[in-house]
N, C-alpha and C positions, 0 to 999 in steps of 0.2 A: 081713449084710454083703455089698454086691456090689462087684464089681470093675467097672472098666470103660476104655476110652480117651478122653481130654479131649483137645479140639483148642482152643486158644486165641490168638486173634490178638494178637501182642505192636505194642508202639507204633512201631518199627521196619517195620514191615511184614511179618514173615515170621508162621508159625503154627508154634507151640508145641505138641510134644506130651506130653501127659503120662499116667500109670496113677493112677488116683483111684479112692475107694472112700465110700459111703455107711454112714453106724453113724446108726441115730436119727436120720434125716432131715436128718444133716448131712457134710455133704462134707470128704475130707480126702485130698491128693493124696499119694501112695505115692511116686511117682518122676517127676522130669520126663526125659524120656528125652534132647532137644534142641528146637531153634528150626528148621524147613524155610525156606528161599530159594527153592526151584525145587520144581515137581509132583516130578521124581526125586528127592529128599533128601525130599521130603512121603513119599513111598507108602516108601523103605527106613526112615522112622520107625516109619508103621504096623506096616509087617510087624516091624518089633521090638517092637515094646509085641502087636501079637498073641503074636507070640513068647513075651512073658511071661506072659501071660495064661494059654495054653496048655500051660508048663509050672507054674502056681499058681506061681512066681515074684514076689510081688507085694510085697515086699521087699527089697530088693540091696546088700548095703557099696559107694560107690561108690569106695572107695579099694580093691576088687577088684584083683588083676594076675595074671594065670598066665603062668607064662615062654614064650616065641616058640618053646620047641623041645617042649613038654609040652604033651600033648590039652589042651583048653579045656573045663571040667566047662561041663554044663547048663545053671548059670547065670549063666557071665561074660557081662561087658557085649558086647554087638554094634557091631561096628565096620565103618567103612565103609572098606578096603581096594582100593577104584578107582571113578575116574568115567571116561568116553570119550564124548568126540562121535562116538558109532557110523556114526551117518547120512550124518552131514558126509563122516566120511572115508572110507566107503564108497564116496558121492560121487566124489570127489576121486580117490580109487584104481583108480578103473572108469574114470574118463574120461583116467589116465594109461595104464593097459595097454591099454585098446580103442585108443587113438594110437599105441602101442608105444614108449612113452619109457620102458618097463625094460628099454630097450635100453641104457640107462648104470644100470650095475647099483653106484649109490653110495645108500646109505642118507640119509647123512647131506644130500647133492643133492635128494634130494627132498624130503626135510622141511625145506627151506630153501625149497623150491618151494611146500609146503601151506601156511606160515605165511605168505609170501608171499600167496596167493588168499585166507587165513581173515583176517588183521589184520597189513597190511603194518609192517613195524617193521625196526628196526635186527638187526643177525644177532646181537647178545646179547642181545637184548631175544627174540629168535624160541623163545628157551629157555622165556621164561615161555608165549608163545603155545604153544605144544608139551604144554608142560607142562597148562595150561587144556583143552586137547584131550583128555588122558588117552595123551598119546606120549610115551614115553620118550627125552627129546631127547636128541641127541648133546651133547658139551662144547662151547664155545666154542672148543675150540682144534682141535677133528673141524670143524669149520664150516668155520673159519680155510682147514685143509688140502683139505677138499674144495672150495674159491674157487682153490687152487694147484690141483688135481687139474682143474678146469673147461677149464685153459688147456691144461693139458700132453697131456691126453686126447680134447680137440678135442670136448669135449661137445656144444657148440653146434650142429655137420658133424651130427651123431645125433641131435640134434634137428631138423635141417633137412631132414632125407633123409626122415625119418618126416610132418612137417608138408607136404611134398612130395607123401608117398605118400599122404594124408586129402584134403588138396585135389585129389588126381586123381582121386579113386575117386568125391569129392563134384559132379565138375563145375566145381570153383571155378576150373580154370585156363583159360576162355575169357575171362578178363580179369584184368589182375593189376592194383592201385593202388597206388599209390605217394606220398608223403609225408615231411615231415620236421617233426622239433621241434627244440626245445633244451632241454639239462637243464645246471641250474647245482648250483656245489656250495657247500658252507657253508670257503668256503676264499676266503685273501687276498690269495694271490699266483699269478701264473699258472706254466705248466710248456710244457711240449712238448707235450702235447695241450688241457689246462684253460688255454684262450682265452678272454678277454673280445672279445665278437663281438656282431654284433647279435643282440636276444633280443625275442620278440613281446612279451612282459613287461617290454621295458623298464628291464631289472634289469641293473646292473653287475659282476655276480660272475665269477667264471671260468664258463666253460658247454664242453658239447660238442655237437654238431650230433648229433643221431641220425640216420637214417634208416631205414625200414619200408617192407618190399616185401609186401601181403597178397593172397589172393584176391578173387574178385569177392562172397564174403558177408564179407570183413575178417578170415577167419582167417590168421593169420601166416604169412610163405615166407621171408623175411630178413630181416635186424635189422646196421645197422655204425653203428660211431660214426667220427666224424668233427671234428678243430680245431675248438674254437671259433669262428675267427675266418673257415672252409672255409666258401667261398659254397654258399649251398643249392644254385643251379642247378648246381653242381660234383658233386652228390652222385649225382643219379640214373642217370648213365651206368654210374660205377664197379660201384654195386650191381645193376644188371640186369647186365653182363656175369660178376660174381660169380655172380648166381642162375645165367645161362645156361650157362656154367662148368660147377659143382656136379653140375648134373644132368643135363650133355649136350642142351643144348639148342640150341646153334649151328645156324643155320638153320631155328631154327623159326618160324615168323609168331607169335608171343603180340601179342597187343592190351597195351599199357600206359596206363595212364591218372593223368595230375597236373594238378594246378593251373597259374594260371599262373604264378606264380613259379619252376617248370620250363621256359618256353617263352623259348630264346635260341637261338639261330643254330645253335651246336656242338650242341648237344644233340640240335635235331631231326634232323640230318646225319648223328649218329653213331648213334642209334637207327634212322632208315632204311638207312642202309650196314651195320645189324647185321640189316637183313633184319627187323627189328622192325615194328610197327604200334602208331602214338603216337595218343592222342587228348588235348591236351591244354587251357586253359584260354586264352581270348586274352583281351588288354589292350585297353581302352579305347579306347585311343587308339588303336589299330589301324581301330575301325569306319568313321571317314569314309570312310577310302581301299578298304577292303575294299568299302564298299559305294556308291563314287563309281559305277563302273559301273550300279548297279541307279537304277530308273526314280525309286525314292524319293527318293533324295538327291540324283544330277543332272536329275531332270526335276522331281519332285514334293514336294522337300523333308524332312520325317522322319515324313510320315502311314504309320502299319503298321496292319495289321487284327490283334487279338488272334490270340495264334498263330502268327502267319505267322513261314515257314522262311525263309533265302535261302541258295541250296547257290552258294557261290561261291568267290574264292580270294583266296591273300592270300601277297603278294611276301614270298622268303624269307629277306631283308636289305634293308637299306633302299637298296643302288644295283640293287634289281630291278624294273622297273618291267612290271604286269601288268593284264591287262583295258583296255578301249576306250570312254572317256566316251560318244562318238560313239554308239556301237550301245545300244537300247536292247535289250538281251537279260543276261545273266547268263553270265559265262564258265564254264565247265562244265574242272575240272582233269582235266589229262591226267597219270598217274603219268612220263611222259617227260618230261614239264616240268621241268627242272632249277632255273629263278626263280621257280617256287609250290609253296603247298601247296593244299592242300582246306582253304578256312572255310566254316563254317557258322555264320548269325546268328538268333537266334528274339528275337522281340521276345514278351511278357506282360503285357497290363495291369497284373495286380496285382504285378508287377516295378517296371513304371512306377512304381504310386503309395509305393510303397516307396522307390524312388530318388529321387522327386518330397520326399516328405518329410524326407530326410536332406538336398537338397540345398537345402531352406527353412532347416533347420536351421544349415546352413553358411554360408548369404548370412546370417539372423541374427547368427550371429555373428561372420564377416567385418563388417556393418555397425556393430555394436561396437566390433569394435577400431577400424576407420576413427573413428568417431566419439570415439575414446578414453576408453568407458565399460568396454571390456576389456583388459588386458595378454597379447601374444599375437607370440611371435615369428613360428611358423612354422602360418598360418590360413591353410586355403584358399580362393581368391579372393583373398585380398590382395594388391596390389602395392604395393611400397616403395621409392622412389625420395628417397637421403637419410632425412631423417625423416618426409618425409613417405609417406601412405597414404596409398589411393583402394581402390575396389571392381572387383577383376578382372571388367566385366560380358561380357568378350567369352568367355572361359574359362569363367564361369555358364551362356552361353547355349549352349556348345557339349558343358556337362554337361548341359544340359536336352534336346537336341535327341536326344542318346543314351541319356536315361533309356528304360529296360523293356525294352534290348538286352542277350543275353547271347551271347559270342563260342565260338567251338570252334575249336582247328587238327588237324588230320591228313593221315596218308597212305593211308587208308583207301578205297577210289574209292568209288563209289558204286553199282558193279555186287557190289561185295560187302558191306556197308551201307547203308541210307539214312537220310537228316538225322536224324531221326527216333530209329535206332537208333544212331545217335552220340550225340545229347544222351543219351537216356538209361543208356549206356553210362558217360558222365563221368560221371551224379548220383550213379552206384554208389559215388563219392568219399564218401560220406558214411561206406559202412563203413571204411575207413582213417580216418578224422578220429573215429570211434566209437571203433576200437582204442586208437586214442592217449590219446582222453579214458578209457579202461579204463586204460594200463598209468599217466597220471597220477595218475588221483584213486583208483580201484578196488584196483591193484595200486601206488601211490605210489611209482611209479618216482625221483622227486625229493622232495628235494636229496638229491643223492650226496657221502655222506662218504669214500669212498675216493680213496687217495694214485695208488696206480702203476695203467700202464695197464692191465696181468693181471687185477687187481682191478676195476677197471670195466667191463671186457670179460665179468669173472667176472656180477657183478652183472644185466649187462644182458642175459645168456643166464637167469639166473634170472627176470630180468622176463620175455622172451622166450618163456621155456617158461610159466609162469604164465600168459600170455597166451592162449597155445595152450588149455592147460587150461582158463580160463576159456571163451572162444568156443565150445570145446566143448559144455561144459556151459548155456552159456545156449543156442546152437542147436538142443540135444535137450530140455532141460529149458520150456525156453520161458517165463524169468524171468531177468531183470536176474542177474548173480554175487554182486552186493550182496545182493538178495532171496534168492536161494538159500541164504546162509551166514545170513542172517538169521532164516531158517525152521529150518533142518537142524541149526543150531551149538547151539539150548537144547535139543536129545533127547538123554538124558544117558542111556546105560546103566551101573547103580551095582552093584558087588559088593559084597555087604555077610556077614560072617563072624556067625552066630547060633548062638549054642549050639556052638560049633566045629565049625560046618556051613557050606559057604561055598552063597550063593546070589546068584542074577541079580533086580535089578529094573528095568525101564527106562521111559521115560516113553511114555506112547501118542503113536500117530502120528494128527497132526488130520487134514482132508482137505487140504487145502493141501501138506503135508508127501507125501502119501499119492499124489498125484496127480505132484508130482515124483521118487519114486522109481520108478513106475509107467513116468515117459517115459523115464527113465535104467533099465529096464528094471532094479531091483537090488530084487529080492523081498522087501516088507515082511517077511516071517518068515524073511530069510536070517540064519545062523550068522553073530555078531559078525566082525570081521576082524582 
């Protein structure tokens, strides 16, 4: 008779294992021990069926019990008494103390934070996430109270100071960007903050305006929310003088950089009288007159050579009237000019054929509805006079004449910038429009189910920090946050109790895995955490 271990694939997909033994060239299984899902519940099977083996065990009542306070003879069953995403959180807890966010020393805070980066979910729902990890969650009503403790303790001030002091050490604050969304809530009626306002989405719900102040690689500096119905260009002032505020920064030149849906009168006025340096996004319909002066539009019409810069300026209300048709030269801004700023225009070929193609697409379907084969209230090009329609072609031409232009405003001169490192300075916009698409989809900052404002504030310091965490982690690790938790979160180390001997198994680490611990610097053979 020999003993031996059977590994058997069930129709489920997992593998069975079992203690089997041969009498007479026929097989007869002894003991099925269980079914594995994961390599770590695979290998703490093996090592119990060796177990058995080892001690001639190859027999067992499996209605066995020994009481929880009495030794465990030799051959009770083996149990598996812990799993933990070791990796994961290892991860996770390295890139919160190297930041120094156990500077808020709330347990319950931060495991509201990892469930947050691991599988964003509601905060009683984060109990199972916890629990999935191998963390022993707090209650839903520890949650509850550390969401009040967020407000009262000024958590957020201590996260900000720290995400401050990362981005200084890092470089990031030779430009800061700037940004807003909206997040709406699964809610019917509005309040004093939760306004229906306009939303890029289109969506009718109540919403809040956020706003996000990051560095120049997109890690996080400030986070406010703001009415629903609070015009975005209203937001950017308040929260830079907040940052500058905070951390003593009055009088200092920072570069700030937004879009153009930032670029109104008041704003650029109040950012250069704060001593500030704006670089921000110009309108369309800005280019004719900005670039009436230059030789292409009043002498030569809209021929540009790919590339081509034009450093010129651009009146800083509409009763300022600046540059000289007459002169064929390029007015050159003086910072004492109180009626300009500094524009800069680059035209792109493949800008062009980009603009050139949506704006085919638009006279298409302008022509459409004129022709009444589409339904279409508000189509660009159309003009509507009564019932009837016609094809706006003077509006068409004066969008084609400006196709492959992209505009820039500041107060930047150009003995301390040039064209050049201005545009490229706005592109950095992309890391704020990255954060945001992190804290939506990555960290699913929406829809917000919470009531009062403490709790949305609570909320969106959780995303906030989260964020931090994440950037972190992707800047050293040098993979998506998604990728990372997708990698780190199946390495399961499993305590399993054999023979009333407790022992560690854990799943190997591939090279993928191996390589990310390596850049987060956290030693494959470090002691669990």
């Amino acid at each position: 008779m020999a003993a031996y271990i059977r590994k058997v694939r069930t129709a489920s997909g997992a593998t069975a294992v079992q203690i089997a033994e041969k009498t007479g060239g026929r097989r007869r299984i002894v003991e099925h021990l269980g079914s594995a899902h994961t390599d770590s519940e695979l290998a703490a099977l093996l090592h119990t069926a060796r177990g058995r083996l080892e001690a001639g065990q190859l027999q067992l009542g499996l209605d066995f019990a020994a009481p929880t306070d009495a030794p465990m003879p030799a051959g009770a069953p083996s149990v598996i008494t812990g799993k933990r995403a070791r990796w994961l959180i290892a991860a996770i807890e390295s890139a919160w103390q190297r930041l120094g966010f156990d500077v808020v020393d709330d347990a319950a805070f931060f495991q509201l934070v990892l469930a947050r980066i691991v599988e964003p979910t509601s905060k009683s729902d984060s109990v199972r996430v916890l629990g999935d990890l191998g963390v022993a969650a707090a209650h839903r009503n520890t949650f509850a109270a550390a969401l009040r403790r967020c407000a009262a303790r000024g958590y957020r001030d201590l996260i900000a100071y720290r995400c401050f002091d990362y981005a200084a050490a890092t470089g990031g604050l030779s430009l800061v960007l700037f940004d807003v969304t909206t997040l709406y809530f699964e809610a019917e009626k509005e309040d004093g903050l939760r306004k229906v306002g306009y939303s890029k989405e289109r969506r009718v719900d109540p919403q809040i305006v956020v706003a996000l102040l990051v560095d120049r690689y997109g890690f996080p500096l400030e986070i406010s929310c703001h009415e629903g119905n609070h015009a975005e260009t209203r937001t950017i002032v308040p929260v830079v003088r907040q940052f500058l505020a905070r951390h003593d920064l009055e009088g200092t030149e920072l570069v700030i950089a937004a879009d153009a849906g930032m670029l109104s009168a008041s704003n650029l006025k109040d950012l250069d009288a704060a001593g500030l340096k704006f670089i921000v996004g110009s309108r369309m319909t800005k280019a004719p007159a900005d670039l009436a002066s230059h030789f292409h539009f009043h002498w030569h019409g809209n021929a540009f050579t790919d590339g081509q810069i034009i450093d010129t300026v651009t009146p800083r209300n509409a009763r300022s009237v600046v540059g000289d048709v007459k002169k064929k030269a390029e007015p050159v801004w003086d910072p004492a000019d109180e009626k300009a700023w500094r524009a800069i225009w680059q035209y792109r070929r493949k800008r062009a054929r980009r603009d050139d193609q949506t704006l085919n697409a638009q006279e298409a379907r302008a022509r459409e509805v004129v022709d009444g084969k589409r339904a279409g209230k508000q189509v660009r090009f159309v003009k509507a006079k009564g019932d009837a329609k016609s094809l706006d072609a003077a509006s068409l031409q004066r969008a084609r004449d400006l196709s492959g232009l992209k505009g820039y405003v500041t107060n930047v001169p150009v003995a301390l910038m040039d064209p050049g490192e201005v545009i490229g300075k706005y592109h950095d916009l992309w890391h704020v429009e990255q954060s945001f698409r992190m804290s939506k989809t990555d960290l699913r900052a929406r829809p917000i189910f919470h009531r009062t404002r403490d709790a949305i504030e609570a909320h969106l310091t959780i995303v906030f920090t989260a964020l931090a965490v994440s950037r972190y982690l992707q800047d050293h690790a040098g993979v998506s946050i998604r990728q990372l938790v997708q990698v780190l979160r199946p390495l399961q180390e499993i305590t399993v109790v054999i023979a009333g001997h407790e022992h560690t198994a854990a799943d190997p680490i591939g090279p993928e895995a191996a390589e990310i611990l390596h850049k987060l610097q956290i030693p494959a053979d470090s002691p669990g955490h």
